[in-house]
ChimeraX commands (.cxc) that place a marker at each C-alpha (Angstrom):
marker #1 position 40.44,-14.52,14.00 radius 0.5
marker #1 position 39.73,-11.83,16.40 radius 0.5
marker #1 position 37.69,-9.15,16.38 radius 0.5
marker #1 position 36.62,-5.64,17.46 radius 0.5
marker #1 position 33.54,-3.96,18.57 radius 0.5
marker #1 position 32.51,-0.48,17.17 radius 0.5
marker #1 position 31.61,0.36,20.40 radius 0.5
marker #1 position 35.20,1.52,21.62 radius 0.5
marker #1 position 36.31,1.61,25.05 radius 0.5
marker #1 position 38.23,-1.66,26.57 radius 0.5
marker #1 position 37.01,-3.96,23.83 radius 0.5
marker #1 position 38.91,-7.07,23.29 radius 0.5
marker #1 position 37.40,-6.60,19.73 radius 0.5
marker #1 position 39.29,-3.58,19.41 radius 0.5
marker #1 position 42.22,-3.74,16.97 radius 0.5
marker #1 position 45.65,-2.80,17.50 radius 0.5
marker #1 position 48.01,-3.44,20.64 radius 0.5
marker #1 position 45.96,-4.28,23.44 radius 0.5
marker #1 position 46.67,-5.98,26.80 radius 0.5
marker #1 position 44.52,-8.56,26.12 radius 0.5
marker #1 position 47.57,-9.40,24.01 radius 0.5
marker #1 position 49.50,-10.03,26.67 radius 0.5
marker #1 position 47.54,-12.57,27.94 radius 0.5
marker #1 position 47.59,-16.26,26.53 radius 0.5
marker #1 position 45.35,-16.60,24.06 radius 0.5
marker #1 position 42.67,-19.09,23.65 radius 0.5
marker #1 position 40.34,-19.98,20.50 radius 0.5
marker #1 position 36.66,-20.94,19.89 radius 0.5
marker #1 position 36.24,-24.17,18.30 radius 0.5
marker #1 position 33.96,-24.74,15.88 radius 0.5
marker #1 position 33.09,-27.80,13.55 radius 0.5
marker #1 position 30.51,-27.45,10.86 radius 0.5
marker #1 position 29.26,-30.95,8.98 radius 0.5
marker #1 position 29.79,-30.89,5.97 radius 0.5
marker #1 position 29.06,-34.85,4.11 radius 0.5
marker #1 position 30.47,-34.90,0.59 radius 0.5
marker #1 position 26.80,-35.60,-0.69 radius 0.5
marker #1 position 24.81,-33.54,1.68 radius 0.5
marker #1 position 26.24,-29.98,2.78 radius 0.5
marker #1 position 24.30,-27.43,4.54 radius 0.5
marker #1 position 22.61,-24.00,2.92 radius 0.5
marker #1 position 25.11,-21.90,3.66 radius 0.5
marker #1 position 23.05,-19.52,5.39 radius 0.5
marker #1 position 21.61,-22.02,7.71 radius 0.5
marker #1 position 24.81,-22.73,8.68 radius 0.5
marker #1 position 25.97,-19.17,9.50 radius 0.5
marker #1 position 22.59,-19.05,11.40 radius 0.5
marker #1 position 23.64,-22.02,13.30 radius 0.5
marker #1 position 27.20,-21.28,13.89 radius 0.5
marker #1 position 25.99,-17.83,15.90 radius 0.5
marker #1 position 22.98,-19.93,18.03 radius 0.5
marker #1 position 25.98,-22.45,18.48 radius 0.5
marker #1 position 28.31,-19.35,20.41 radius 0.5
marker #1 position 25.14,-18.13,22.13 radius 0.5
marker #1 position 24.37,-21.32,23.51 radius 0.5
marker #1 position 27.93,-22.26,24.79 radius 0.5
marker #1 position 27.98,-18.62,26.32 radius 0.5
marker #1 position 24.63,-19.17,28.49 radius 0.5
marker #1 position 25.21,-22.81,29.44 radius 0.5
marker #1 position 25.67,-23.63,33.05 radius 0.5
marker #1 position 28.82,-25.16,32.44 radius 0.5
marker #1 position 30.14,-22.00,31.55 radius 0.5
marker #1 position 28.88,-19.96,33.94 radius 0.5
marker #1 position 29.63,-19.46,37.87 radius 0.5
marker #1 position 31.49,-23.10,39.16 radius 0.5
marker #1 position 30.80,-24.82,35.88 radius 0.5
marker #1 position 33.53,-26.91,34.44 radius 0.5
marker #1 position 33.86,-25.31,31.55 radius 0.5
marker #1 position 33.98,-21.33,33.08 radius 0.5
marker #1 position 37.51,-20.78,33.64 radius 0.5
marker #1 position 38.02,-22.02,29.95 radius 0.5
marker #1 position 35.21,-19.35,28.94 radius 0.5
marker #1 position 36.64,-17.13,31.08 radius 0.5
marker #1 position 40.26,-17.17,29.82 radius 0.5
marker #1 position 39.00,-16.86,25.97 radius 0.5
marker #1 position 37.35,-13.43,26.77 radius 0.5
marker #1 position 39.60,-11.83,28.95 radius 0.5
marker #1 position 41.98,-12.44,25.55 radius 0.5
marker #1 position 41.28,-11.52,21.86 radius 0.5
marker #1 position 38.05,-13.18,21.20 radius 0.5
marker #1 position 38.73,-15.45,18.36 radius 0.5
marker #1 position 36.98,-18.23,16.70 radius 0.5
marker #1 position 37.95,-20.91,14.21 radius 0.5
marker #1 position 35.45,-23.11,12.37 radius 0.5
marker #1 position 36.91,-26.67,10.79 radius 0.5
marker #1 position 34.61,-28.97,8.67 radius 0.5
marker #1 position 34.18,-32.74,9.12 radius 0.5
marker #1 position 32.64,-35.52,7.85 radius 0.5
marker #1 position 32.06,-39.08,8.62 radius 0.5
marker #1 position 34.15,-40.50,11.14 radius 0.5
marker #1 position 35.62,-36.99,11.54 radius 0.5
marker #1 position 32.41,-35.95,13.00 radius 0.5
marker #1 position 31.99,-39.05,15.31 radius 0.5
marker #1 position 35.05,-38.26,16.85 radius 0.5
marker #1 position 34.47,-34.55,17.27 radius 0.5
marker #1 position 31.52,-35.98,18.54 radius 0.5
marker #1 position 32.70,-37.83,21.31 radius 0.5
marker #1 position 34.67,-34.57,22.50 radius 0.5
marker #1 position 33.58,-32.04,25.36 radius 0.5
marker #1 position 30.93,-29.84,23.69 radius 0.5
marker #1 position 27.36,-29.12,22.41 radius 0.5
marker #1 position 25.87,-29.92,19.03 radius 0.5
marker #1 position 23.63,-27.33,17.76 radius 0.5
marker #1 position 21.46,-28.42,14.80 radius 0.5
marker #1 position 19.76,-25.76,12.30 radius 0.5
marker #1 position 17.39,-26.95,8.94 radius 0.5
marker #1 position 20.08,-28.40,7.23 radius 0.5
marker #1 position 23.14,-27.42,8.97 radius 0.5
marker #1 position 24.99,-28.80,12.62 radius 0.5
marker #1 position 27.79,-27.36,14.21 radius 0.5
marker #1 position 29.33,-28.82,17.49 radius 0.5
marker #1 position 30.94,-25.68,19.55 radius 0.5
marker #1 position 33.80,-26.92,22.12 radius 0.5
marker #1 position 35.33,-25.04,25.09 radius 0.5
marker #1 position 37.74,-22.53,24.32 radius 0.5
marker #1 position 41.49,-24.31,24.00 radius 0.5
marker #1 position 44.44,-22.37,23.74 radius 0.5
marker #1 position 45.54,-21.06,20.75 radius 0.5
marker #1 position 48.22,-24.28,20.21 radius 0.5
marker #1 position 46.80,-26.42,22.11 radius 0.5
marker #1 position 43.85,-28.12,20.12 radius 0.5
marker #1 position 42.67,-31.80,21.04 radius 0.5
marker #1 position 44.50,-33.61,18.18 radius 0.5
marker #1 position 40.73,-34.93,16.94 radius 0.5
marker #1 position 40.13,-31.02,15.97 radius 0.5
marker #1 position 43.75,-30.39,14.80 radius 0.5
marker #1 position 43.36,-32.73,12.15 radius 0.5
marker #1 position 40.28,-31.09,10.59 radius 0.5
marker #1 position 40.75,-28.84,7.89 radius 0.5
marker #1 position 40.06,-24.93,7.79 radius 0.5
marker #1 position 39.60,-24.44,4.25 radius 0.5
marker #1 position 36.75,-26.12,1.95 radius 0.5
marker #1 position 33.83,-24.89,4.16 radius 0.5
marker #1 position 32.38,-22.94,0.67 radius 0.5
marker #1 position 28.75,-23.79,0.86 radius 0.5
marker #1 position 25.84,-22.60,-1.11 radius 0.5
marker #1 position 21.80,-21.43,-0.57 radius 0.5
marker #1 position 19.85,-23.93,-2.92 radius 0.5
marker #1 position 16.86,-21.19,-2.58 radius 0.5
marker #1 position 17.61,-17.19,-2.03 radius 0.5
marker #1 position 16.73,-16.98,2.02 radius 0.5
marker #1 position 13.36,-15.23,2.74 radius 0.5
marker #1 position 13.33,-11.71,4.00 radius 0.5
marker #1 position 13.86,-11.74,7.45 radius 0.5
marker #1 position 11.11,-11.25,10.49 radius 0.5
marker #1 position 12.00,-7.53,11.39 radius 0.5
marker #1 position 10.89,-8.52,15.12 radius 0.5
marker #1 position 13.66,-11.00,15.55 radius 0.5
marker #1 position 17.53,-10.76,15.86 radius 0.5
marker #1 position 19.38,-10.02,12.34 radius 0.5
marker #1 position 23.24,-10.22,11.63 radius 0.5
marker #1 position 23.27,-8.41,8.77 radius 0.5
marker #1 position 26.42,-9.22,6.83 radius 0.5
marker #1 position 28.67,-6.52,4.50 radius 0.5
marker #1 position 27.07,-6.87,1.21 radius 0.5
marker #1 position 30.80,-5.63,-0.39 radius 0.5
marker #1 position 32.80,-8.49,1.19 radius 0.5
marker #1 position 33.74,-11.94,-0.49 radius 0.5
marker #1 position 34.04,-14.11,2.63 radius 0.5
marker #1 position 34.13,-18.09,2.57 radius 0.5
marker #1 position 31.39,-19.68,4.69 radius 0.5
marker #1 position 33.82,-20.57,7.52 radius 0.5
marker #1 position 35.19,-16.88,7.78 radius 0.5
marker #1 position 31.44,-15.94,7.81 radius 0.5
marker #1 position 30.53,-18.81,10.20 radius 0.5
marker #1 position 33.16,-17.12,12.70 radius 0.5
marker #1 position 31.76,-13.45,12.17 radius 0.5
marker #1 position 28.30,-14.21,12.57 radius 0.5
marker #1 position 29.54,-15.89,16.31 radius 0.5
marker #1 position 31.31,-12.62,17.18 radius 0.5
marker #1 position 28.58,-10.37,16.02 radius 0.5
marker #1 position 25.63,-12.44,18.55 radius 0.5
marker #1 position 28.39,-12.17,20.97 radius 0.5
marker #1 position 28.51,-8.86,20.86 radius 0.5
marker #1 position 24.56,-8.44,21.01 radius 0.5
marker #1 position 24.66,-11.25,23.71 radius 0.5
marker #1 position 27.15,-8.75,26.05 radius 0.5
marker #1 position 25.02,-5.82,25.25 radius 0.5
marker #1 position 21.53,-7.17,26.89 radius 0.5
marker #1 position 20.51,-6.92,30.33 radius 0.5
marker #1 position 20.31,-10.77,32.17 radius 0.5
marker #1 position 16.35,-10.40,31.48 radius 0.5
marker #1 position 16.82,-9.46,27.82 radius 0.5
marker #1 position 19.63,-12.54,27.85 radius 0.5
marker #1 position 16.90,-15.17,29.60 radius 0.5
marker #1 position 14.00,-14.18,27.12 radius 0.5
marker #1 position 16.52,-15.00,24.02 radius 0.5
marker #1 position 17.87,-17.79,25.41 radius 0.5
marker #1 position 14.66,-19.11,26.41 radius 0.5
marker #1 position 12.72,-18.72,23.24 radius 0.5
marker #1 position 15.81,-20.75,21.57 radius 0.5
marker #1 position 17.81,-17.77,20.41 radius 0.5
marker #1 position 16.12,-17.06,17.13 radius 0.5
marker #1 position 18.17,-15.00,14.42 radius 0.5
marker #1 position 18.36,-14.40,10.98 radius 0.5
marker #1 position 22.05,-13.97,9.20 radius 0.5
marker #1 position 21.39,-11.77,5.86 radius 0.5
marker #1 position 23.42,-9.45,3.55 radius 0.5
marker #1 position 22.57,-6.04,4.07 radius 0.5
marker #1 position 21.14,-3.83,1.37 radius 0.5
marker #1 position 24.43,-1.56,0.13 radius 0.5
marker #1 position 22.07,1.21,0.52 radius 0.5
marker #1 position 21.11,0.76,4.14 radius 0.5
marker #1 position 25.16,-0.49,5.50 radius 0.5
marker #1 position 25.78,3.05,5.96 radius 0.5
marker #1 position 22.99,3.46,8.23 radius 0.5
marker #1 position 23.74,0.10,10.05 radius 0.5
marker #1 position 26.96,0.77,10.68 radius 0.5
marker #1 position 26.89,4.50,11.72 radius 0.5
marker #1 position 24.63,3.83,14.33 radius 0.5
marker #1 position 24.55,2.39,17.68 radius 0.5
marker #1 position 24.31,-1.25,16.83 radius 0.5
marker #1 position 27.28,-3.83,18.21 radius 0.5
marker #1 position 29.60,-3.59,15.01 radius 0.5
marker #1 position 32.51,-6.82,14.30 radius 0.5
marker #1 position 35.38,-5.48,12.48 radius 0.5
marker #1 position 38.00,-8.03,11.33 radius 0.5
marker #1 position 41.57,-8.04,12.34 radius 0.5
marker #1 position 42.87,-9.18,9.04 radius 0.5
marker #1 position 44.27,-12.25,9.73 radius 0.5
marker #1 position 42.63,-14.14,6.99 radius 0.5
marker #1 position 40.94,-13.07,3.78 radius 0.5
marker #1 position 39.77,-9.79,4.09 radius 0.5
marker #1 position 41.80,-6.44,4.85 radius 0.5
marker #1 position 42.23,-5.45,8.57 radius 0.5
marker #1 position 39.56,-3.06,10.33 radius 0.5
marker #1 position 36.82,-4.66,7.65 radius 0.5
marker #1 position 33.28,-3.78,9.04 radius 0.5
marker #1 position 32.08,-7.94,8.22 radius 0.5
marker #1 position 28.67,-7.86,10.38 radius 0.5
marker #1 position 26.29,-5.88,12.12 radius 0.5
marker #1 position 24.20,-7.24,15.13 radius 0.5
marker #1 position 20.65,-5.93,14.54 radius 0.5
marker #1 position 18.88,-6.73,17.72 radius 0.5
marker #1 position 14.84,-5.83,18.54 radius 0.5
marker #1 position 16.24,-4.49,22.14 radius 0.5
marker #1 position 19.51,-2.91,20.81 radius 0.5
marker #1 position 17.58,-0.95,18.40 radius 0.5
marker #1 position 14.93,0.27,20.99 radius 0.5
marker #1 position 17.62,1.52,23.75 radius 0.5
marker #1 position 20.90,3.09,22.63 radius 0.5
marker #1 position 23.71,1.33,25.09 radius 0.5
marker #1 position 26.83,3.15,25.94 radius 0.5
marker link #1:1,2 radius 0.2
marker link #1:2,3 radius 0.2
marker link #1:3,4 radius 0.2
marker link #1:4,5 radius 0.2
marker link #1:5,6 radius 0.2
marker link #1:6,7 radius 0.2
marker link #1:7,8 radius 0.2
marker link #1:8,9 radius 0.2
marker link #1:9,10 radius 0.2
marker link #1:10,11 radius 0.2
marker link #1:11,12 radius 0.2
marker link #1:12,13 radius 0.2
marker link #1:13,14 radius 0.2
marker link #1:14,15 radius 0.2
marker link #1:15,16 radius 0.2
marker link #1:16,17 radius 0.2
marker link #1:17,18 radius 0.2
marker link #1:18,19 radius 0.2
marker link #1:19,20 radius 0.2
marker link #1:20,21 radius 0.2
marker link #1:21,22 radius 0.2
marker link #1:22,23 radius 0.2
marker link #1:23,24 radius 0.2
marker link #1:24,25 radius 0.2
marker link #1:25,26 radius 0.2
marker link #1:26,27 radius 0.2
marker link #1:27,28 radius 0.2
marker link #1:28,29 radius 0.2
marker link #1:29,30 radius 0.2
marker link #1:30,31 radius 0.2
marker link #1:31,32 radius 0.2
marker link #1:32,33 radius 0.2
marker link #1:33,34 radius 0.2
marker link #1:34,35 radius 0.2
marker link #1:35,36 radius 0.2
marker link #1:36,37 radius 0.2
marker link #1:37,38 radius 0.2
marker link #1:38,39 radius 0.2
marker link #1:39,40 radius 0.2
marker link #1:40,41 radius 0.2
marker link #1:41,42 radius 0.2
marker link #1:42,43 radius 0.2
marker link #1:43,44 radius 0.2
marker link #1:44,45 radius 0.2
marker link #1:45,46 radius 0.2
marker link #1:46,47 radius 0.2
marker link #1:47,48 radius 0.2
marker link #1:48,49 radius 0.2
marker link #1:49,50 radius 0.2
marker link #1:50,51 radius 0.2
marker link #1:51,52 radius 0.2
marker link #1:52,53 radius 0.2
marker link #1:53,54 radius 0.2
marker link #1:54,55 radius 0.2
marker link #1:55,56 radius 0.2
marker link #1:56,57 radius 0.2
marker link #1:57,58 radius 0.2
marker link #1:58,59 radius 0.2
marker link #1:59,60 radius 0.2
marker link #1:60,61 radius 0.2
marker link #1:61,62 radius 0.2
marker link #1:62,63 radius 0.2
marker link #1:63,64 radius 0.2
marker link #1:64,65 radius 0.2
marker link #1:65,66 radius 0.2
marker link #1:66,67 radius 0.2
marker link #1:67,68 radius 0.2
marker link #1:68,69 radius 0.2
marker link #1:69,70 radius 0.2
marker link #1:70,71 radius 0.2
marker link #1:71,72 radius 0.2
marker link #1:72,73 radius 0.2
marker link #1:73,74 radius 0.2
marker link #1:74,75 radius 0.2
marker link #1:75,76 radius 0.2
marker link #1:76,77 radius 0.2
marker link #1:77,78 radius 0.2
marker link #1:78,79 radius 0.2
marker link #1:79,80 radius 0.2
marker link #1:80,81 radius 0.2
marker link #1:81,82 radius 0.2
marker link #1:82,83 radius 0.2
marker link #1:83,84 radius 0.2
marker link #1:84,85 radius 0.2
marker link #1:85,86 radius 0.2
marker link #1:86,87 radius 0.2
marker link #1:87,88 radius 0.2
marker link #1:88,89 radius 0.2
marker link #1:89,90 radius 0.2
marker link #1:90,91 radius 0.2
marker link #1:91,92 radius 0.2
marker link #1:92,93 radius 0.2
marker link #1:93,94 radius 0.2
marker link #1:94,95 radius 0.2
marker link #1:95,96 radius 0.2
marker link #1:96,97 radius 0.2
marker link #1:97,98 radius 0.2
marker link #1:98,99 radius 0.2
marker link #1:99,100 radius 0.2
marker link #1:100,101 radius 0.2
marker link #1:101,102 radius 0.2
marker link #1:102,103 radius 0.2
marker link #1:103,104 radius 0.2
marker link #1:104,105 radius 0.2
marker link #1:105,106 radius 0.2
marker link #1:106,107 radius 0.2
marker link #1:107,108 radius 0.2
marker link #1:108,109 radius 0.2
marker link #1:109,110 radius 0.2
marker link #1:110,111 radius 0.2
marker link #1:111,112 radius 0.2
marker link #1:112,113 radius 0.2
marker link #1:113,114 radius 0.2
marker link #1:114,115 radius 0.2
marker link #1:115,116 radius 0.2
marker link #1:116,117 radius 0.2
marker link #1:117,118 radius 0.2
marker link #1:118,119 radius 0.2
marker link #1:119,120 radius 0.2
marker link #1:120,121 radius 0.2
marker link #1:121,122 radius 0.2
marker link #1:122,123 radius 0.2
marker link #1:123,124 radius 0.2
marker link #1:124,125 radius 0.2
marker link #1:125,126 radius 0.2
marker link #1:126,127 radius 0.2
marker link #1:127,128 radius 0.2
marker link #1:128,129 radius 0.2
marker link #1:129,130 radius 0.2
marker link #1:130,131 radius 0.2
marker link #1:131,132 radius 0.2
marker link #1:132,133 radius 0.2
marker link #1:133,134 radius 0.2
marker link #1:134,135 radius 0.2
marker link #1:135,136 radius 0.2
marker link #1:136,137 radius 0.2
marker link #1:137,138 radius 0.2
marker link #1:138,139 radius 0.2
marker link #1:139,140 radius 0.2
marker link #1:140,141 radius 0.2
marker link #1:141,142 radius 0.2
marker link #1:142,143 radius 0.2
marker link #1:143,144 radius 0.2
marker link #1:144,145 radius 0.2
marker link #1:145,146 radius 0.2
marker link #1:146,147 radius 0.2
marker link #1:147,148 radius 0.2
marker link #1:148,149 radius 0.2
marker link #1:149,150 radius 0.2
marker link #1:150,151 radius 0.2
marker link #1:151,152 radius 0.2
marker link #1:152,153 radius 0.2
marker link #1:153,154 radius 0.2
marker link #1:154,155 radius 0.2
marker link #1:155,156 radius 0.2
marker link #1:156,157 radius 0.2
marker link #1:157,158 radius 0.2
marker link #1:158,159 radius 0.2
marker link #1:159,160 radius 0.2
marker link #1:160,161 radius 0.2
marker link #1:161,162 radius 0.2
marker link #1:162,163 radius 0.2
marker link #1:163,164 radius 0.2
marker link #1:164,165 radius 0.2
marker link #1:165,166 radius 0.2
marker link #1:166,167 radius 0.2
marker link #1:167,168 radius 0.2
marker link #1:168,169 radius 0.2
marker link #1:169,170 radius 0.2
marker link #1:170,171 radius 0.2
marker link #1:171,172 radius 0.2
marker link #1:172,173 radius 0.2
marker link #1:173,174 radius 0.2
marker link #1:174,175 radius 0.2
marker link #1:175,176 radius 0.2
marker link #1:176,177 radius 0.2
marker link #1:177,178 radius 0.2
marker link #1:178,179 radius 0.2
marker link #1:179,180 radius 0.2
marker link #1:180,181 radius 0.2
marker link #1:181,182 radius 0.2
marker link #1:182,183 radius 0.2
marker link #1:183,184 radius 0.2
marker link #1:184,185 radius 0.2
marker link #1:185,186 radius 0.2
marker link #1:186,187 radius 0.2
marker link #1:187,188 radius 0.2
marker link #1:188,189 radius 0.2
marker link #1:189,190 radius 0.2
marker link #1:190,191 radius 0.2
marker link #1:191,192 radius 0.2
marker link #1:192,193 radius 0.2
marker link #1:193,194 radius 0.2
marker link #1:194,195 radius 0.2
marker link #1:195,196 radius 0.2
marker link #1:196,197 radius 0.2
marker link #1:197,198 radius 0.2
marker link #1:198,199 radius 0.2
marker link #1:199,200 radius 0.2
marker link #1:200,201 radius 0.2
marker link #1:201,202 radius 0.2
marker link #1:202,203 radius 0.2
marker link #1:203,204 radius 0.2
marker link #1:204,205 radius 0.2
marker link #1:205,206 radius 0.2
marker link #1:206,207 radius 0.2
marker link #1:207,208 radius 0.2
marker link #1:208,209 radius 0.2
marker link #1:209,210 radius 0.2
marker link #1:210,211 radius 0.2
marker link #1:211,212 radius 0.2
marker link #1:212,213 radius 0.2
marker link #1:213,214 radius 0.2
marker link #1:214,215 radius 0.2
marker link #1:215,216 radius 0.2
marker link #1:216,217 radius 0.2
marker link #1:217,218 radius 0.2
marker link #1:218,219 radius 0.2
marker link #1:219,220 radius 0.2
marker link #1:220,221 radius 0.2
marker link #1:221,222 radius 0.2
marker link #1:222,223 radius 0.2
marker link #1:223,224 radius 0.2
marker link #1:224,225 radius 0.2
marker link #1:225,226 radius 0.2
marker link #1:226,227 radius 0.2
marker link #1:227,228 radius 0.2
marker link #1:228,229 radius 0.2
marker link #1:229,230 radius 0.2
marker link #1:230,231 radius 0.2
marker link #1:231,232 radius 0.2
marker link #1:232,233 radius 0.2
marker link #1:233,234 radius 0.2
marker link #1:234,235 radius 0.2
marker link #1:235,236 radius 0.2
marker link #1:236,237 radius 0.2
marker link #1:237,238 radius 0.2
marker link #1:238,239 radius 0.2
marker link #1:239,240 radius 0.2
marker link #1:240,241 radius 0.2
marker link #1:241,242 radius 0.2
marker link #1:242,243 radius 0.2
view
């Protein structure tokens, strides 16, 4: 899955023929739990999936000398992409015992991994399966705090939790680029709060003709290519236009 930014300019979100094509090309791995008698709210888990890519992005092992930075840096010099698996039981104890960092919501954890290349998953992840990650709210979500962080999902789009899970990554990615280091510490440090809603149809216009960090989909799976899928609504993105 790989996606662009509405921003323009040398994106690797951008769609169409890109150099970043010509590079090899590495994916985001993400595994959501998902126990046959206990799933996550879905929405927690799209919450959780974008803290997960936040937190893997500002960890010292991906930054500077860290172990896991040439990995990092490889995936983003290439076509971002991330792909989200589900596991259960001894699935998730060996995904577990892999390279990565659990990150645990209300009722949701996902486990984010260094990016791998595109064919070259650990076989514990290669087994896991793509499809069956359609999970539910038991409770409508409460309106979220207009001070915080919102990913503010297409309200016309029919996407599966794990397609979701992936979009809501890009679009804090994309707010995570577009801060300043200060702006990056003060999220980071207060734990990366966010809120993943769908947007009023009335107000997507507005959210998406402005200057917000925009994720469009490539079309690989699901939806059409070029799809707007999320919006990245943050307090600091709102207050000073970027270019």
């Amino acid at each position: 899955m790989s996606h662009d930014s509405s921003s323009g300019g040398d994106s690797p979100f951008r769609p169409g023929p890109d150099v970043r094509d010509e590079a090899p090309q590495f994916v985001l791995p993400l595994v959501v739990r998902i126990e046959r008698n206990a799933p996550p709210a879905r929405t927690d888990a799209l919450e959780t999936s974008a803290r997960a890519v936040l937190t893997i992005l500002s960890d010292e092992r991906s930054l500077g000398e860290g172990e896991w930075a040439q990995a990092i840096h490889d995936w983003q010099d290439a076509r971002i992409r991330k792909v989200v698996r589900r596991a259960r039981g001894a699935e998730w104890r060996r995904a577990e015992g892999l390279p990565g960092i659990t990150v645990t919501g209300k009722s949701a954890e996902v486990r984010v991994f260094p990016p791998v290349p595109l064919d070259g998953w650990p076989k514990e992840l290669a087994k896991l399966q793509v499809s069956g990650t359609d999970l539910d709210d038991p409770e409508p979500p409460v309106d979220a705090d207009p001070s915080a962080p919102v990913l503010w999902l297409n309200p016309e789009l029919d996407m599966s939790a794990g397609k979701a899970m992936a979009q809501t990554g890009h679009a804090a990615q994309l707010a995570w680029w577009e801060l300043s280091d200060e702006e990056r510490a003060g999220w980071r440090d207060a734990g990366f709060p966010l809120a993943v809603r769908a947007a009023d149809p009335a107000r997507w216009g507005a959210l998406t003709s402005g200057a917000l960090p925009l994720v469009r989909d490539a079309g690989f799976t699901e939806i059409a290519p070029g799809s707007c899928t999320v919006v990245a609504d943050h307090p600091a993105l709102r207050r000073t236009p970027r270019g």
